[in-house]
SEGU-997170 format. One record per residue: residue in three letters; x, y, z of N, C-alpha, C in turn. Coordinates in steps of 0.1 Angstrom, whole numbers, plus 5000, padded with zeros to 4 digits. Last residue first. Layout:
alaXYZXYZXYZ...
REM end
This chain:
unk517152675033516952785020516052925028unk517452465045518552575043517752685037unk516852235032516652265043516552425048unk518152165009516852205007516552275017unk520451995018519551925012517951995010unk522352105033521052075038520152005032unk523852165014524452115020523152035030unk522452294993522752164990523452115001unk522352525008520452515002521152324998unk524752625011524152575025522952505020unk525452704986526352584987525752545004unk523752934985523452814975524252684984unk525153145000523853095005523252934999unk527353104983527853064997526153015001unk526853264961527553154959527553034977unk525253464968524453354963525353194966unk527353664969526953604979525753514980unk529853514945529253614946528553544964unk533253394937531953384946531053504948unk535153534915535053574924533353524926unk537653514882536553384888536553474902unk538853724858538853634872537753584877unk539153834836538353714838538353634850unk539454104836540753984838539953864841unk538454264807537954234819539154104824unk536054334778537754374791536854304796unk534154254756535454164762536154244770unk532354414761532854464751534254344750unk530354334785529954324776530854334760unk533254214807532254314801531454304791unk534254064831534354064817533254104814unk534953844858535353964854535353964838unk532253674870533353644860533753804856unk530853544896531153624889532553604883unk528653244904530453304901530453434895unk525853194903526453254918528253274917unk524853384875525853304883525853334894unk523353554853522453484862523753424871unk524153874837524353754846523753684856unk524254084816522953974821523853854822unk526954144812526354214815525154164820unk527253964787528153944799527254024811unk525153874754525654004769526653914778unk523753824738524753804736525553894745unk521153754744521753894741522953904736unk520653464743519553574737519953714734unk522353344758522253344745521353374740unk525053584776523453534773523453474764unk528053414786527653504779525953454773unk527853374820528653354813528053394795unk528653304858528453384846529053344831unk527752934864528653084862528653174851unk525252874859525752894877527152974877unk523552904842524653004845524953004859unk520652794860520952784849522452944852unk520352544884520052664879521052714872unk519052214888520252274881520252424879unk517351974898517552114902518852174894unk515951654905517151744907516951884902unk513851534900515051424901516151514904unk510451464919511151554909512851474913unk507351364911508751284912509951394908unk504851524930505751524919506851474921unk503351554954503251424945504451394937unk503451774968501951764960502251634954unk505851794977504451774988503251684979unk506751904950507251704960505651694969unk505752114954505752004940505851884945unk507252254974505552204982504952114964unk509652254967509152144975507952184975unk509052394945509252274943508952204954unk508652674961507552624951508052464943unk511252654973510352664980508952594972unk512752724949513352624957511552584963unk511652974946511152874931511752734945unk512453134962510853114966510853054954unk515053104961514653094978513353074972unk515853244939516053144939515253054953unk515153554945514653474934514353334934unk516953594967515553634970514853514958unk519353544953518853464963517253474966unk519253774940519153634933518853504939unk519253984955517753944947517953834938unk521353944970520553914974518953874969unk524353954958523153924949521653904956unk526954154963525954104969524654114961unk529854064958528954084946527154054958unk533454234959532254134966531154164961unk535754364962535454274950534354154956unk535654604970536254514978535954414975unk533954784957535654814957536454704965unk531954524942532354644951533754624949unk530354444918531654404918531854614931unk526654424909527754514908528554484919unk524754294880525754234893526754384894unk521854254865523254354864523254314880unk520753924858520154064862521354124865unk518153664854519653764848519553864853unk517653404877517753544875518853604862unk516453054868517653114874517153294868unk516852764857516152824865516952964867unk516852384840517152554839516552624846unk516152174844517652204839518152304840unk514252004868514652134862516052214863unk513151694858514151704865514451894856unk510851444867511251544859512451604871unk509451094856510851194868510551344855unk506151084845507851074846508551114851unk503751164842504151054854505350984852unk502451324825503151254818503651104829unk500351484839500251474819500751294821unk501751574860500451474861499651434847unk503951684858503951534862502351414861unk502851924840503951814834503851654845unk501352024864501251964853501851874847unk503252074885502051954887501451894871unk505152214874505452094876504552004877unk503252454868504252384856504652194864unk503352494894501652454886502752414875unk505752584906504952454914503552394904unk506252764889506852644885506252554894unk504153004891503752924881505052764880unk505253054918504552984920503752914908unk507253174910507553094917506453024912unk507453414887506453394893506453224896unk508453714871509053634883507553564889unk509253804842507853814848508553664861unk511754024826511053894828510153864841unk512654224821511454254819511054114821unk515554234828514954244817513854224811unk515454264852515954374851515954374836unk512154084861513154094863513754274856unk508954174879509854174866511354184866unk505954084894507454164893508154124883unk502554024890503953974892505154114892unk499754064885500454064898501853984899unk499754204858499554284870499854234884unk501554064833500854004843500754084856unk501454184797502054154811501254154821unk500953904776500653994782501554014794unk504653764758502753794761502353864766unk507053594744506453684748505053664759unk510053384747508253414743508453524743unk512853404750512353344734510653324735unk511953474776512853354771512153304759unk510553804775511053694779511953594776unk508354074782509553994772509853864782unk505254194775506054134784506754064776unk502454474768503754334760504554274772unk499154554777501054594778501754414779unk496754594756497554564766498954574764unk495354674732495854774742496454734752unk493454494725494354494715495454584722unk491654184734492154314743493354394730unk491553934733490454014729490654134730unk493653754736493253774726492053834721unk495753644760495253744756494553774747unk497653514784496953484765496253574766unk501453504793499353564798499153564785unk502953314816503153414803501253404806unk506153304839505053254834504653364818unk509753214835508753264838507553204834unk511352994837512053114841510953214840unk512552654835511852744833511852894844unk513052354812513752524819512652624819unk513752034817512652134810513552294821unk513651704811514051794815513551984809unk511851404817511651524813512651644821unk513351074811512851184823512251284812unk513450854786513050784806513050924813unk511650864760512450924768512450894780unk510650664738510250714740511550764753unk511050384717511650424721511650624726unk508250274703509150224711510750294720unk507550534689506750474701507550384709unk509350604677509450694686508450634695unk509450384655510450384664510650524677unk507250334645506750264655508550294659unk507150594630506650584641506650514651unk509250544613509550644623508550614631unk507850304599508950344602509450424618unk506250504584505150394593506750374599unk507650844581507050674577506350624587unk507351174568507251084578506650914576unk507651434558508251304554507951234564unk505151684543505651644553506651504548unk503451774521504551784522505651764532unk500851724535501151624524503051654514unk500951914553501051754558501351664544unk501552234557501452114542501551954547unk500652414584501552334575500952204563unk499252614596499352664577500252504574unk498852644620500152694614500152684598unk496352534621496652664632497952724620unk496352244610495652354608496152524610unk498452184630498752194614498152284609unk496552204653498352274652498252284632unk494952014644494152134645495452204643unk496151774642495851794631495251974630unk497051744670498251804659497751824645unk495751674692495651784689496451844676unk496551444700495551424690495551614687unk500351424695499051384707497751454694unk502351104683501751274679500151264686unk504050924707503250914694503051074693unk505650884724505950824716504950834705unk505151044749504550924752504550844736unk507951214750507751094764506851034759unk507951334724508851214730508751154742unk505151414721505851304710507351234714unk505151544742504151414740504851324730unk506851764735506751674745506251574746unk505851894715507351774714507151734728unk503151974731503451914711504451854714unk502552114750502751984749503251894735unk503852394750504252324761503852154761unk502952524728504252554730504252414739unk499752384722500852394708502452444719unk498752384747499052244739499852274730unk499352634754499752534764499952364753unk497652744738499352814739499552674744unk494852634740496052574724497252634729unk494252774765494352624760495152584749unk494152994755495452984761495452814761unk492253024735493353064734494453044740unk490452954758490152844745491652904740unk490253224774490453054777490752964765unk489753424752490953394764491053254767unk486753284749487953304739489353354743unk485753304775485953174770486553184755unk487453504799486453524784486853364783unk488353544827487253444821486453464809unk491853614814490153654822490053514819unk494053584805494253724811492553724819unk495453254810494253364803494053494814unk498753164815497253204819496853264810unk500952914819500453024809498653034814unk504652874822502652804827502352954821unk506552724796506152804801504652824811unk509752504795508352544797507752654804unk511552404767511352524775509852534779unk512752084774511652174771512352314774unk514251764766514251914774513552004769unk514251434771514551534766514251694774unk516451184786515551294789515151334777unk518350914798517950944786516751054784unk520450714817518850764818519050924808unk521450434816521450534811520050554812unk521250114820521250264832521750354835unk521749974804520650004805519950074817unk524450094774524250074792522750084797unk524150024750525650054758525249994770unk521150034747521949934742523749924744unk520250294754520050184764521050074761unk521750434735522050424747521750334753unk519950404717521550344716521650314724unk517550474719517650344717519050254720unk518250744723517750664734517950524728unk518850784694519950774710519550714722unk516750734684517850664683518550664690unk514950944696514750814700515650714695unk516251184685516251194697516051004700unk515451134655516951144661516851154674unk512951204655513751024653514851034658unk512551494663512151364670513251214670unk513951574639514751544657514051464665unk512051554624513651484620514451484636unk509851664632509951524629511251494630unk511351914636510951874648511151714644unk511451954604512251954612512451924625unk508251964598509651844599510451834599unk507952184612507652074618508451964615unk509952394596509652374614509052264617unk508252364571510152294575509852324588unk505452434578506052314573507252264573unk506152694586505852644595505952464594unk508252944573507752824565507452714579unk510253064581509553134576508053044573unk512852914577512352944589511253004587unk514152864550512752804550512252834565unk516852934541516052814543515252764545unk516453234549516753194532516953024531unk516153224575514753274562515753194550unk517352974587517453094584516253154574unk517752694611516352744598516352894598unk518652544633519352584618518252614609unk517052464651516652334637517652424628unk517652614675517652504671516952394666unk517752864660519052854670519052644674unk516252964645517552974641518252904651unk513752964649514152834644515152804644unk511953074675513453114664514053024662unk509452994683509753124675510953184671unk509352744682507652804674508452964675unk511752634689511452664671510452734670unk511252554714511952714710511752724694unk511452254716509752374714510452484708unk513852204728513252164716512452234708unk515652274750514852354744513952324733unk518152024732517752174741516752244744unk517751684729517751814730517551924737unk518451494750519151464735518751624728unk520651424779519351484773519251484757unk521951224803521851254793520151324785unk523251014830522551134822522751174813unk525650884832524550874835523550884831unk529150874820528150984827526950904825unk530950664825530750764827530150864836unk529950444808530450424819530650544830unk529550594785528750514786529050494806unk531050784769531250784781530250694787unk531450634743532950644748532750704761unk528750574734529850494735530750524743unk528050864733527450764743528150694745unk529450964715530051004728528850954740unk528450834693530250814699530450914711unk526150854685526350704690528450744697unk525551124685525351054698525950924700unk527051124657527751224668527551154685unk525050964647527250944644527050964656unk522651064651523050974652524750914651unk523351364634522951354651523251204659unk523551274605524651314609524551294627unk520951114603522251044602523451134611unk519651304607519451234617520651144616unk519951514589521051514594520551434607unk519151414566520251344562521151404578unk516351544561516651414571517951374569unk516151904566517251804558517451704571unk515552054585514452034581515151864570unk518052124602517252024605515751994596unk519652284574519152234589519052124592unk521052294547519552364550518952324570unk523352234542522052144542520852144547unk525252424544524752314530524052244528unk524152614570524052634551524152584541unk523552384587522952514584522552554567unk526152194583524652184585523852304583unk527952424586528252384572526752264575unk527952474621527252594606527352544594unk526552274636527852324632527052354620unk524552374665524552354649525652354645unk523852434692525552424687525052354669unk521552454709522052514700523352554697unk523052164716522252254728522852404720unk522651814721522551924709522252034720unk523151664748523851664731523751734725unk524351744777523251754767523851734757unk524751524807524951614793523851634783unk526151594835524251554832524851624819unk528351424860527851444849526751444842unk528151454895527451364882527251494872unk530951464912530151554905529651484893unk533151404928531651314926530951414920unk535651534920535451584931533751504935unk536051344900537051404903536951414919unk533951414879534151234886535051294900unk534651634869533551614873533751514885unk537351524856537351634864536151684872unk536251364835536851304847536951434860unk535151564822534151454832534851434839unk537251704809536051794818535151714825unk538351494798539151624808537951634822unk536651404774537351324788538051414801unk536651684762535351644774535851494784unk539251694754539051794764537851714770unk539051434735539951414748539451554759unk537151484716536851444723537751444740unk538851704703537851714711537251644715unk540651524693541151614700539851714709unk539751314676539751324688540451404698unk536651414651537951484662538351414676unk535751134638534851214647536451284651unk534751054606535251004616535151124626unk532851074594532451034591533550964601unk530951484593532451384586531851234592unk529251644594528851544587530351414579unk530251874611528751784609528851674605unk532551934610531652024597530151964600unk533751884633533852004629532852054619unk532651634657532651674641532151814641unk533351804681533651654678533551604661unk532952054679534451974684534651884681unk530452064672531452074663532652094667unk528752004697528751904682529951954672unk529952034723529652054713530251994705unk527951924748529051844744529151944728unk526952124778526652024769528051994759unk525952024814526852094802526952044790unk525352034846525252014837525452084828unk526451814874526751924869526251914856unk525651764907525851744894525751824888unk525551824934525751674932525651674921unk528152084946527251994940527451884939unk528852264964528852104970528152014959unk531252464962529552464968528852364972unk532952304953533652394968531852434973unk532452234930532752134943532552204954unk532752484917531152434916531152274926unk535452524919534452604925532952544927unk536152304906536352324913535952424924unk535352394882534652254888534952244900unk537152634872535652674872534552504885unk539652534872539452594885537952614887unk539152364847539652254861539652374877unk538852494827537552394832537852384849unk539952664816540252714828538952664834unk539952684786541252704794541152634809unk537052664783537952554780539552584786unk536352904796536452784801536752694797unk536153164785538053094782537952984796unk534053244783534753324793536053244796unk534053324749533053264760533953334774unk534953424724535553414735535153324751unk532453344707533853284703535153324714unk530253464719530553344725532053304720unk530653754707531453704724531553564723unk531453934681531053764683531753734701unk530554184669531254134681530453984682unk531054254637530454274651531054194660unk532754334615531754424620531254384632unk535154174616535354294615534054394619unk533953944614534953954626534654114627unk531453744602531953904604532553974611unk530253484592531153514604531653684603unk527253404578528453484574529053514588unk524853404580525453254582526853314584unk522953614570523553474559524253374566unk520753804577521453694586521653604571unk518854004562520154004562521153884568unk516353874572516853834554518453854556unk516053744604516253844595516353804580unk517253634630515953594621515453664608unk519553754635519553614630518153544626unk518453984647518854024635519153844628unk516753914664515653964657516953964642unk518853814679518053734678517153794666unk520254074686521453944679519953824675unk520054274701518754234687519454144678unk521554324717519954294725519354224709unk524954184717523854244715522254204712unk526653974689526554014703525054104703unk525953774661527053884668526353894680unk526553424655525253524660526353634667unk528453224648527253324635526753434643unk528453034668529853094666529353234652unk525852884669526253024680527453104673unk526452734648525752834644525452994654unk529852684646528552664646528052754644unk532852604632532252644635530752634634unk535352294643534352344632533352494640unk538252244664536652284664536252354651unk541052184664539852154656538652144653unk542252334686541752204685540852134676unk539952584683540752554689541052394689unk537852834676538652764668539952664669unk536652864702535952824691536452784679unk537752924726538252824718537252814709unk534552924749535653024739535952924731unk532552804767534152744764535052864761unk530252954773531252964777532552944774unk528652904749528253024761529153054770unk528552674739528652794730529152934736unk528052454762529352514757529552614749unk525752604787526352554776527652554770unk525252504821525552584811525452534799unk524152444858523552434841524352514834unk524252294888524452404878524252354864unk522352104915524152154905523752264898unk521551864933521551954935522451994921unk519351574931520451644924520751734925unk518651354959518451474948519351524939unk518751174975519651144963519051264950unk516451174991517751204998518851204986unk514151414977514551334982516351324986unk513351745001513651634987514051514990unk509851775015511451705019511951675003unk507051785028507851895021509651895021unk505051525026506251575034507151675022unk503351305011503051425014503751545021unk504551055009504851164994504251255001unk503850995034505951005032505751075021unk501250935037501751025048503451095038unk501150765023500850895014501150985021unk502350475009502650555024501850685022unk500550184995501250394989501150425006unk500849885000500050005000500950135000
REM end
């Protein structure tokens, strides 16, 4: 019989995952180092409208040293300087770390046919050095790292030739860390295509981002690709645990208009359940013929076999990883309301919330309803990859960074999880996102910093890149020493 007294107790569990979240576009640097191919982060200049301008006619793909400022190609020179950065993220106490593997270290163009082992050897570096201090490795495979010659010779992900190329890349650094690392996600953010294709399916207007029909089967083509890894994987090791990753948003209707309502119904099924159904419960949920409808797509221009399907139904995802950083408001009768920015959404803005220092909508308590949802959709571990404040850090004359409103931030989403556990939810860990500063991938900023590390370095590159604990860094390393307790 179910204890219901023990799932009703505001406690994580004892084998939680406490840790941090990055990317490699976003930090390493070395973008041309060791053989690294360039991607499609290594494309995007710096700055607030680096997104509006990569969705643009003018965005060719084209690297432009001379006109703009490409930060991630410096990142914050953590491939130099993995072994003091892990080391700090020990000294807090984590129990895992998460980062992703870029695709064009390992194959530079995409589509070679043997793989770099000069990049493979740094990520042997960067795990063992994980292992090192017991820091479980959590990787991501694709985490908008497109290597750019996918992009432009092959048009993206809408081009099935690059499940072949995604399959190479997962089957050899499954294989080679199998023993390893544990975890594993197979995409980033997946959903993010409903509004910038560019970052990941590689879909520039002058390939078809524009075009709701390459957006979907482009999804299709990562779908399969996502359940071949899983397949692999299990077939290395059958305790590999294999996720995919959302961006999720909880989303309200601005009223009780029942066209408010009925409008945020479809936000919720078209952004937050469409790829997700198709990889945790392995089939396309029934709402997808109305989506098609909604978006204009050509189903009869679609590729999909009898094939593909019975291999995403058999081979469906063992967690849900997902990032979330605000809520959002539907709106559709009102033409005079006030806009709200965010994490690649938008929407109304929401009268009873507060707003970050970039207008992002702070609201704890949509991740305790996000979680109930998702768990009670799907009744799989979830586990949240991404969390976290950006907001201007200022560095006293006595080089100390008091983040209290990051703490403040992080203290009431902590809190809106556990009473998630109270409520039932199997949750598997906690990762807040940019546990070290490190360059936006929406702004291409230094300056929006979510880390409890501060990183000396400017929006313009100065800066001695010195690594300095902020006062998050210390309150965080009590919230995992306690196990939650703390906070």
């Amino acid at each position: 019989m179910v204890d219901f007294k023990a799932i009703s107790s505001e406690a994580f569990p004892t084998n939680f995952l406490w840790g941090g979240a990055t990317a490699a576009n976003q930090l390493e640097g070395a973008w041309r180092k060791d053989g690294k191919g360039p991607s499609i982060a290594d494309a995007l200049p710096g700055g607030k409208q680096r997104l509006t301008f990569a969705s643009s006619k003018d965005f060719n793909g084209q690297i432009d040293e001379k006109r703009y400022q490409y930060p991630n190609h410096r990142g914050i020179e953590h491939y130099q300087r993995f072994k003091e950065d892990i080391k700090l993220f020990a000294e807090m106490g984590f129990k895992c770390y998460r980062f992703s593997i870029a695709w064009s270290r390992i194959f530079p163009q995409g589509d070679e046919i043997e793989p770099n082992e000069a990049g493979l050897k740094f990520y042997d570096q960067l795990i063992d050095e994980c292992l090192k201090y017991q820091i479980e490795p959590v990787i991501t495979i694709s985490h908008y790292e497109l290597p750019l010659n996918l992009v432009k010779n092959y048009g993206g992900w809408k081009n099935r030739q690059l499940i072949t190329f995604y399959e190479r890349f997962a089957k050899v650094v499954l294989q080679r860390y199998k023993q390893k690392v544990r975890y594993w996600m197979t995409f980033n953010e997946i959903n993010s295509a409903f509004h910038f294709p560019i970052m990941s399916q590689g879909l520039m207007p002058s390939n078809g981002s524009n075009d709701y029909t390459n957006i979907f089967q482009a999804w299709h083509n990562q779908f399969v690709a996502s359940a071949l890894a899983v397949k692999f994987g299990h077939q290395v090791n059958l305790n590999l645990q294999i996720g995919c990753m959302i961006l999720y948003a909880t989303s309200y209707a601005v009223d009780a208009n029942p066209k408010n309502q009925w409008a945020n119904l479809k936000q919720i099924q078209d952004f937050n359940f469409f790829c997700t159904d198709v990889q945790v419960r392995g089939e396309y949920p029934a709402s997808t013929a109305r989506i098609f409808h909604d978006y204009q797509v050509d189903s009869q221009r679609l590729k999909i076999t009898e094939q593909d399907l019975q291999l995403l139904k058999k081979y469906p995802v063992d967690y849900i990883g997902f990032s979330y950083y605000m809520s959002s408001v539907t709106d559709v009768t009102h033409q005079d309301t006030v806009k709200s920015a965010g994490n690649l959404i938008g929407g109304v803005s929401n009268q009873f919330l507060q707003t970050s220092d970039w207008g992002w909508q702070i609201d704890p308590t949509g991740l305790r309803i996000a979680l109930n949802e998702l768990y009670g959709r799907y009744q799989k571990p979830l586990f949240i990859v991404e969390n976290g404040l950006g907001a201007f850090d200022k560095l006293t004359t006595d080089h100390k960074i008091h983040d209290n409103y990051r703490i403040d931030y992080l203290k009431k989403h902590i809190h809106a999880m556990a009473k998630a556990v109270a409520d039932g939810v199997n949750l598997m860990g906690y990762t807040p996102w940019g546990c070290i500063d490190l360059v936006s991938a929406s702004t291409g900023q230094m300056s929006k910093r979510y880390g409890f590390i501060y990183v000396d370095l400017d929006d313009n590159g100065k800066g001695s890149l010195q690594r300095i604990p902020k006062d998050s860094f210390y309150w965080y390393q009590k919230v995992i020493e306690s196990n939650g307790k703390g906070v």
